[in-house]
N, C-alpha and C positions, 0 to 999 in steps of 0.2 A: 818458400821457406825450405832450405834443405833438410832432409830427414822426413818430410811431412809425406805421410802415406798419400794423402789425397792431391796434392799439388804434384807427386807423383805420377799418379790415376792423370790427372788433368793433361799434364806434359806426355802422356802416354810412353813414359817407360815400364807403366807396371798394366799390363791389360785388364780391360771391363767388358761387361757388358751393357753399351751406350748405349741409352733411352732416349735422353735428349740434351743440344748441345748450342748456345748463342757465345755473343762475345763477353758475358760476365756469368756464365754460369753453366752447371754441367752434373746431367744427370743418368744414375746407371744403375742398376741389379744390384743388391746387397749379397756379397756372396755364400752370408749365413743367414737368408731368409725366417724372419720371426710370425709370416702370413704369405700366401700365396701369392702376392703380389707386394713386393718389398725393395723400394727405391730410395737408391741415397739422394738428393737435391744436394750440391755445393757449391758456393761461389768461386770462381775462380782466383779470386783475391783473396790470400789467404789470412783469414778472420780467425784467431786462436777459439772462438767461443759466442755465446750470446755476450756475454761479459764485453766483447772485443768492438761489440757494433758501437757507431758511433755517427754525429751527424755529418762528417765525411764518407762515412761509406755506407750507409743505413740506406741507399737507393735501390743498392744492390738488394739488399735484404727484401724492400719491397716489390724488385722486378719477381723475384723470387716466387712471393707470394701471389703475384698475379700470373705467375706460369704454371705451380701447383696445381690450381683447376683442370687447368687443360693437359698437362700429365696425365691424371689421374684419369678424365675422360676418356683420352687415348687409350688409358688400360683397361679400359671399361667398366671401373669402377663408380657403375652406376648406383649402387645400393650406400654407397658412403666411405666412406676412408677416416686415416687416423695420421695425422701429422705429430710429428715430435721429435724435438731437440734437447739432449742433455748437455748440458753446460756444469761443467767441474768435477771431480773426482765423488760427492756425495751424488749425482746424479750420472755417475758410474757412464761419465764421459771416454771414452775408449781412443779418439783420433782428435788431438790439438786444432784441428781445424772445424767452424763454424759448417755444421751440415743437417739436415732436417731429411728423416725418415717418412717415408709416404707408406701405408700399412695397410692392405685392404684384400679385398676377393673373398671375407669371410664376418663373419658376427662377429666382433671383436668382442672382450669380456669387459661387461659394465664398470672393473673396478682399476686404473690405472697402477696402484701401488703391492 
């Protein structure tokens, strides 16, 4: 989608720091870190949101899910992680494009909100 930061990031006109990379998705360093280890996960199909999944492209979503683990392993986040995706403007969604935060290397705070 033109204008989209991260189809940007994907198509590598804007540089990252690559974590990890297949044919439908692609994963890299947050470059405002919220935890010491902080990774975008994004599809490479550009999905405007959770909103945007659908039973055409919801595979993605679940290959997704099943590389998260192993991500996180690699980072060593043996103690636990924190997955999370904002979808829409009251969940202070920042980038049009459907992407899931990996959050770890410390205690997170028991309280999400």
């Amino acid at each position: 989608m033109d204008g989209c930061l991260f189809c940007k990031i994907i198509a590598g006109e804007i540089p990252s720091a690559k974590v990890y990379e297949d044919d439908c998705m692609y994963a890299f360093r947050d470059i405002n870190p919220q935890a010491p280890t902080h990774i975008l996960v994004v599809p490479k199909e550009h999905i405007p949101s959770m909103d945007g999944v659908t039973a055409e492209n919801s595979a993605v979503v679940a290959k997704i899910f099943e590389m998260i683990p192993k991500i996180a392993a690699d980072e060593g986040l043996t103690g636990g992680y924190r997955v999370i995706s904002n979808c829409g403007p009251d969940a202070c969604q920042t980038v049009k494009h459907l992407h899931f935060h990996i959050l770890g290397g410390r205690q997170m705070a028991d309280r999400m909100a």
